[in-house]
Phi, psi and omega in degrees: 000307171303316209267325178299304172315335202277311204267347156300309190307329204281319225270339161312279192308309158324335191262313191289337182290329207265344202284306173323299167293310155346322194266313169271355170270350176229082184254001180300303190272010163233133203233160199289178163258019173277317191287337174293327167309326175279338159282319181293343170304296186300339160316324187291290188298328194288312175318285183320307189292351185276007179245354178291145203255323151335291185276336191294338206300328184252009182286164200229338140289113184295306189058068184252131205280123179254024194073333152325061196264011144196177172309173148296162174215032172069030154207065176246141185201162162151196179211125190247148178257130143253122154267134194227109184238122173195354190193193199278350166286149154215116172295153176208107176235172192225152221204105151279133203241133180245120180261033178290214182303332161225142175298106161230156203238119194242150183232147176222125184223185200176130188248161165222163191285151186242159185252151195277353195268336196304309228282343182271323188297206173293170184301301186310317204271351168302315193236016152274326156343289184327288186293322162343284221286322185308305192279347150327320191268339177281338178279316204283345179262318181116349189259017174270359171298315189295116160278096162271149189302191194224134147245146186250084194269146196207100203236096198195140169311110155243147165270086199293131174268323152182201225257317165215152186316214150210089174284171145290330177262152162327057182262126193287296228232136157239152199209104155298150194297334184296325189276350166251012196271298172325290209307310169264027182264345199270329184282339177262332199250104182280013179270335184290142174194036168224150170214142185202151188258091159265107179218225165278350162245202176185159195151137191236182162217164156192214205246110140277170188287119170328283205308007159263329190312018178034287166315329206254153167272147196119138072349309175234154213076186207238135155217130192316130189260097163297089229267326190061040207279333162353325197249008172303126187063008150336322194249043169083345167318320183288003201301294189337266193319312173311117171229188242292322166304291160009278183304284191308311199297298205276352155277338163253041184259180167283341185223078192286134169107359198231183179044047167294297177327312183282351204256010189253322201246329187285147175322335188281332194247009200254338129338312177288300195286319156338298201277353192266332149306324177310284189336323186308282187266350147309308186307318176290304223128336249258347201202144168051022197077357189102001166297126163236134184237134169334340181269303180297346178252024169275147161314100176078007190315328192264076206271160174282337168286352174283342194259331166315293184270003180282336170282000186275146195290339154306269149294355207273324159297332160303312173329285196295332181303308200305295190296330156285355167266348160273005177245032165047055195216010152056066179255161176267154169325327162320304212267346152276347142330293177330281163339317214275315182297331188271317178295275184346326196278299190328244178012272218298315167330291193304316182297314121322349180253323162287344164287328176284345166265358163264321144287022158249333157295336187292313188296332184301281196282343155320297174304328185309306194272344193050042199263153160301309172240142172279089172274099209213194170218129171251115185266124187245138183210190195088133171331325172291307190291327213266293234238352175290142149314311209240346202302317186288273192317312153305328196277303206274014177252327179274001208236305169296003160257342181287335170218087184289348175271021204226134143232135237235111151296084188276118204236103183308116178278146187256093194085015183335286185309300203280294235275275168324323193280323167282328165316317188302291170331309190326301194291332192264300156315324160311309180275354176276305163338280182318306193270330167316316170303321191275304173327301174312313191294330184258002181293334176304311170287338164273155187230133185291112162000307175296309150322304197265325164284352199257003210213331185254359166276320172274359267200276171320296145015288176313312178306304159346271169331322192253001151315289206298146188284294184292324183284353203269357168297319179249030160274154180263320167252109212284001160062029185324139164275143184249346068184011161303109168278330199209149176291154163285147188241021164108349177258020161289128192209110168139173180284119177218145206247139160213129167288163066304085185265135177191008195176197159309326184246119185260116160266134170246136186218153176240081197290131160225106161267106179305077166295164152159206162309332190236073173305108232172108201263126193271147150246120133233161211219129159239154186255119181248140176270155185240119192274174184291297168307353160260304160336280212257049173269237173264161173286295171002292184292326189293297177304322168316292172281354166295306183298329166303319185276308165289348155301311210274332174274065203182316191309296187313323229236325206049069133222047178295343183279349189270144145263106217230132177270125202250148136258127172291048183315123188219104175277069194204146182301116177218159198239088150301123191257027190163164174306325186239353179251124156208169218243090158344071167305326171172154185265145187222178171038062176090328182297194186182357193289122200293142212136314209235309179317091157116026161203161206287122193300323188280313184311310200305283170325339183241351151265357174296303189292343186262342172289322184288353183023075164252322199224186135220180173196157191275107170237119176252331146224177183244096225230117152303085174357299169310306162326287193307337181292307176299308176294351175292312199276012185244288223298305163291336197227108202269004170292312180307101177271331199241156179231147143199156176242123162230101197200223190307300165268172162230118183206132172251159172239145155214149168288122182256158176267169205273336137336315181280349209244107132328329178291326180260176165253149198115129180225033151224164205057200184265130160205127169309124172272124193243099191307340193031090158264009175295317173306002183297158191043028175277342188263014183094015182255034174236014201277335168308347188237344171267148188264158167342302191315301176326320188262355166278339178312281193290343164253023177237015185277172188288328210211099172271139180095354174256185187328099214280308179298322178294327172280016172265341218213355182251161170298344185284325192261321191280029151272334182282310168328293194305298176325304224261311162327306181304335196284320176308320159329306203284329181297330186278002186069008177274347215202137163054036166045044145088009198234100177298057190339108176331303179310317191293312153251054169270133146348048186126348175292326168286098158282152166323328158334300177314284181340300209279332190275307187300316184284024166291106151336296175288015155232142195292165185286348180302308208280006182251286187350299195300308174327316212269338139323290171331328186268018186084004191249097184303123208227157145274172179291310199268335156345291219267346174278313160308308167320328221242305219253342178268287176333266173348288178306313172313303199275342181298322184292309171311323161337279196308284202310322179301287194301334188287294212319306190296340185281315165344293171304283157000264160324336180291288139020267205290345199256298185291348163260025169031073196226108193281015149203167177200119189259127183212159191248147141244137171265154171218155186206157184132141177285318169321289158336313161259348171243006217259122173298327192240324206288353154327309175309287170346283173299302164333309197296307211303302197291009200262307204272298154347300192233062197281347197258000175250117181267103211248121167267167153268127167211085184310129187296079164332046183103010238286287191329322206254292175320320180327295176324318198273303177318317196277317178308330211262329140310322173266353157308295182325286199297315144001285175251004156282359199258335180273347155315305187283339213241000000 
């Protein structure tokens, strides 16, 4: 028992002794975690530079773009053909992908041999090869009749142009093997979106961001990256680290000087690198007595699955005998000691140096997202990683101290290459399938030069129509007289009260305008809410609290005693017999209040003042928001003729001339005309251009059959617009994996807002995600690239129709001065217009392409309701009192 204790006891201490020396002979191949950190740093900057269109050409990571822009996303089906050309095998499967109650996968495969003179020979005779065999295995199926896709795995550096060719057979996909290795682990797992092969090569891929790709056209969304890191420290990064086996591996290899990184770590060379240390440390003494045997100083004699079993902790010394008693070098238990540690040193080498170039992908794509953590999955294959023993287990315990903010799935692939090549394929049909489909559906929404021109003739047409004394009963757009004769002309002067009723929010203000050299208009102002039950309650109740509000701002303001000549910005269709009467023609944007429709707003308003009986005021006009929007910007810019509102609602003003207004008496000068043109195509002559979407709109809106153009073009409607698309996608399985969200179908939950925030130039698609989180909408990368692109279209469209309305205007204009070019201002207001990123752009172009004979200034409106109200009020005190002047 003692002698047995003793001989344990030597036999620890022999092992720990020798384990000791071995540890200082290879202290080269054992590295800190600072230093793996610092590889993984330079892996980081090499990864940029391979994606930089600048930095690639000398970049030593290729970073080559495969076209690939996404996973799978479980609804993908049909039946595909794969080929897996990577070795002297070559594969052929045929891969049905089923989508019925669960998404399933049945594979039939079939190898054929590449014979050595085909795999050395010419390119042609590789793929007469090639092509023989595919058909052998389609007759052998039953399939040659079928034209099926094809993915092509070729798992070799290809620089790719695009995902495919034009074969005679249907080929979707060429597919590296790490990029099917990803694909099919990305079909059980959708988090994978890293995929790296440790085998007889090595190499990785994942999802980079598009707007890093350089190479690629494009911006958004994500594309799979074929990294090549193999040639990671081809220009000497690596030198530090490389040590003299190193060197001797890569001067007797075939291709010296280049793939050092695969030449450190991968399965072809880790044998190879074992036995050139053994030689080594015999020849010092260090091993076998200083015996060297011809077998051992043969070339690969020393293979890597020998380096496999020899680390198994069981047997693994029982291994090494065996296999060093076939290189004829007779070792003792020491030296088998020895053996196992120095294959450990190898391995464990290699297995750090790939957590570290893999925790720089990692680190990568953490930032890419910009999460505090990384959640992700990597799908992983190759012979090193599947059959080394201790190899899975170093790599996921070093890739978790190297990137500690991350949690990292490691997903064995099943069938990678063959299996991923169809996926790929899968997906590339899917998605082609998929933007046809889409492309068809928004196709409704671009709209054609002929078209936008077809929109501003009728537009004219209308405008016509609602001049005219017999046509203006039966016009959709009425061309209200607002009974504004004139822009201000710089000598408006004194304290004016302005109302704003236009929405949800009601204002009251206190304009003071100064003329002289320094002309300057002072505001103040409080903002009140209009709760939902008074909007749609009695007219009674609304005016009641309109006079509550302006009482308590009068409180505020100490000026109750005064009586101040007032304007009503009152933004709803209304039919003026005067400056101050106007006549509710109909409620828009929600109201409902009863009542009110066919009686005068200014009445309505003076008797709410006369029941709470506290104040009284001079209401002197009844004022259209769009006026006021024109008149604001004529106080500065005496050109500006024209009004328009793009906001919530949509409506323009112009001056017409007084010949033209059939309605009034007088056929001199000039009076603003307040067109209400939201109403336009209310008689069906927009109906060729409205979509499903539209018309789902407008019959789930408070007034179906109304104002049909403004719900082609305001901000109130296009977030319902986009929703009702979406929803239509998702049913189709384009969006949100085909699961339709209570938040997607509430009513009024996308706002126009979204739109301006998603169609943001400056924003990346993580940052469209997050939005679209908000809404309760779990979204992909490529989701959110759809959404970005149903947004885009949308709003392009609202752009356009707005700029056709306005060239409409324009022109008429330049047409009542007989005038063959014409430089003229529009003012404008609405938050769609100003915070929306392109429709301003939009509309400009449009109306410049429209109306070329008009040079259209833009000139945005500083408040048009509340300032407007006062300018116009403040014309018509003037004008007021030239008139009591004359008489």
């Amino acid at each position: 028992m003692i002698a047995a204790q003793l001989l344990a006891y030597y036999f620890t201490e022999l092992k720990d002794d020798k384990v000791k020396k071995i540890d200082k002979y290879l202290y080269a191949m054992r590295f800190s975690d600072e230093t793996l950190m610092d590889i993984m740093k330079r892996f980081r900057r090499e990864l940029g530079n391979g994606l930089g269109r600048d930095t690639n050409p000398t970049a030593t990571v290729k970073m080559l773009p495969t076209f690939v822009r996404s996973i799978p996303d479980g609804s993908e089906k049909g039946d595909f053909i794969a080929l897996d050309l990577g070795g002297s095998a070559f594969r052929i499967l045929r891969v049905k992908v089923s989508h019925e109650k669960k998404q399933t996968v049945q594979m039939e495969c079939q190898i054929y041999d590449t014979p050595e003179d085909i795999i050395h020979g010419s390119g042609t005779r590789l793929f007469d090869h090639v092509a023989e065999c595919l058909g052998d295995f389609m007759e052998k199926q039953n399939i040659k009749d079928k034209k099926l896709s094809v993915g092509f795995t070729f798992s070799f550096p290809c620089a790719q142009t695009k995902l495919n060719e034009d074969y005679d057979v249907d080929i979707m996909a060429v597919v590296n093997d790490t990029v099917g290795t990803m694909m099919t682990c990305g079909f059980d797992d959708q988090r994978c979106e890293v995929g790296i092969i440790i085998g007889t090569g090595t190499n990785a891929c994942y999802m980079e961001e598009l707007r890093h790709i350089d190479l690629v056209e494009g911006d958004e969304g994500r594309m799979c990256i074929n990294t090549e890191w193999g040639g990671f420290g081809d220009d000497g990064m690596l030198e530090d680290i490389r040590t003299e086996f190193d060197r001797e591996i890569d001067r007797g290899s075939l291709n010296p000087g280049k793939q050092l990184f695969e030449k450190m770590v991968s399965g072809m060379y880790m044998g190879e690198l074992v036995r050139l240390i053994l030689v080594k440390m015999a020849k010092e003494g260090f091993l076998f007595e200083g015996r060297i045997t011809p077998e051992l100083l043969t070339k690969e004699k020393f293979e890597t699955k020998h380096v496999s079993s020899i680390e198994k902790s069981k047997e693994g010394l029982t291994k090494a005998k065996d296999i060093l008693g076939r290189l004829g070098v007779e070792p003792s238990a020491d030296d088998c000691i020895a053996v196992q540690h120095v294959c450990t040193i190898v391995s464990h080498r290699s297995a750090n140096l790939i957590a570290a170039t893999l925790g720089g992908i990692l680190s990568r794509l953490k930032d890419n997202k910009g999460n505090p953590r990384l959640r992700t999955t990597v799908g992983i294959d190759g012979s090193l990683y599947k059959m080394h023993p201790q190899y899975a287990r170093r790599l996921h315990k070093t890739v978790r101290r190297l990137v500690p903010e991350s949690d990292v799935r490691f997903l064995l692939s099943e069938s990678g290459s063959s299996k991923g090549a169809a996926m790929v394929t899968a997906v590339a049909y899917r998605l082609a399938d998929q933007r046809c489909q889409i492309t068809e559906t928004l196709a409704e929404f671009r709209l054609t030069s002929d078209q936008l021109l077809e929109v501003k003739k009728r537009m004219r047409t209308e405008i016509q129509n609602g001049l005219g004394k017999k046509t203006h009963n039966s016009a959709t757009v009425k061309m209200w007289p607002t009974y504004v004769l004139s822009t201000p002309d710089g000598s408006e002067n004194g304290d004016f009260l302005a109302l704003d009723l236009g929405g949800t929010n009601f204002r009251v203000l206190l304009v003071k305008i100064r003329s002289g050299k320094r002309r300057t208009v002072e505001m103040h102002n409080k903002i009140y809410a209009i709760p939902m039950e008074v909007m749609q309650g009695t007219g009674e109740e609304l005016f009641d609290h309109i006079v509550q509000c302006i009482s308590d701002f009068l409180d505020y303001m100490g000026m109750k005693n005064t009586r101040l000549p007032l304007g009503f910005t009152f933004s709803f269709p209304c039919r003026q017999t005067s400056l101050n009467v106007g006549i509710l023609v109909t409620w828009t944007k929600g109201f409902k209040a009863t009542d009110c429709e066919g009686e005068d707003v200014v009445g309505l308003l003076r008797e709410g003042i006369k029941r709470r009986d506290e104040f009284d005021l001079d209401v002197v006009a009844v004022v259209n928001d769009t006026v006021g929007t024109m008149m604001t910007c004529a106080y500065e810019e005496p050109t500006c003729e024209v009004g328009l509102i793009a906001g919530t609602g949509s409506n323009a003003c112009y001056m017409e001339e007084m010949r033209n207004i059939e309605m009034v008496e007088g056929d001199v000068g000039r009076m603003c005309v307040n067109m209400e043109w939201g109403a336009f195509g209310d008689n069906g002559c927009l109906d060729d251009i409205r979509t499903e979407y539209d018309k789902a709109v407008d019959d789930f809106s408070l007034n179906p059959g109304k104002q049909r153009y403004e719900k082609m073009c305001s901000g109130m409607y296009l977030g319902e617009i986009v929703r009702n698309i979406l929803i239509d996608l998702t049913k189709r399985g384009f969006l949100f994996r085909g699961q339709i969200s209570e938040t997607l179908k509430t009513r009024g939950i996308f706002e126009t807002k979204f739109l301006s925030q998603i169609e943001s130039d400056r924003l990346a698609l993580l940052q469209v995600r997050s939005i679209l989180q908000q809404l309760g909408l779990d979204s992909t990368c490529d989701d959110s690239i759809i959404v970005k692109e149903v947004c885009g279209t949308v709003s392009h469209r609202a752009a356009q129709l707005c700029g056709a309305g306005m060239a409409a205007i324009v022109d008429k204009i330049r047409e009542n001065r007989g005038l063959n070019q014409m430089d003229i201002t529009v003012g404008v207001d609405g938050t769609l217009y100003k915070l929306h990123p392109h429709f301003s752009g939009i509309m400009h172009q449009t109306v410049k392409e429209l109306a070329p004979k008009c040079n259209v200034n833009f000139l945005l409106s500083e408040d048009g309701s509340g300032k407007g109200a006062a300018l116009i009020t403040a014309v018509g005190c003037r004008m007021r009192e030239q008139e009591e002047q004359k008489s």
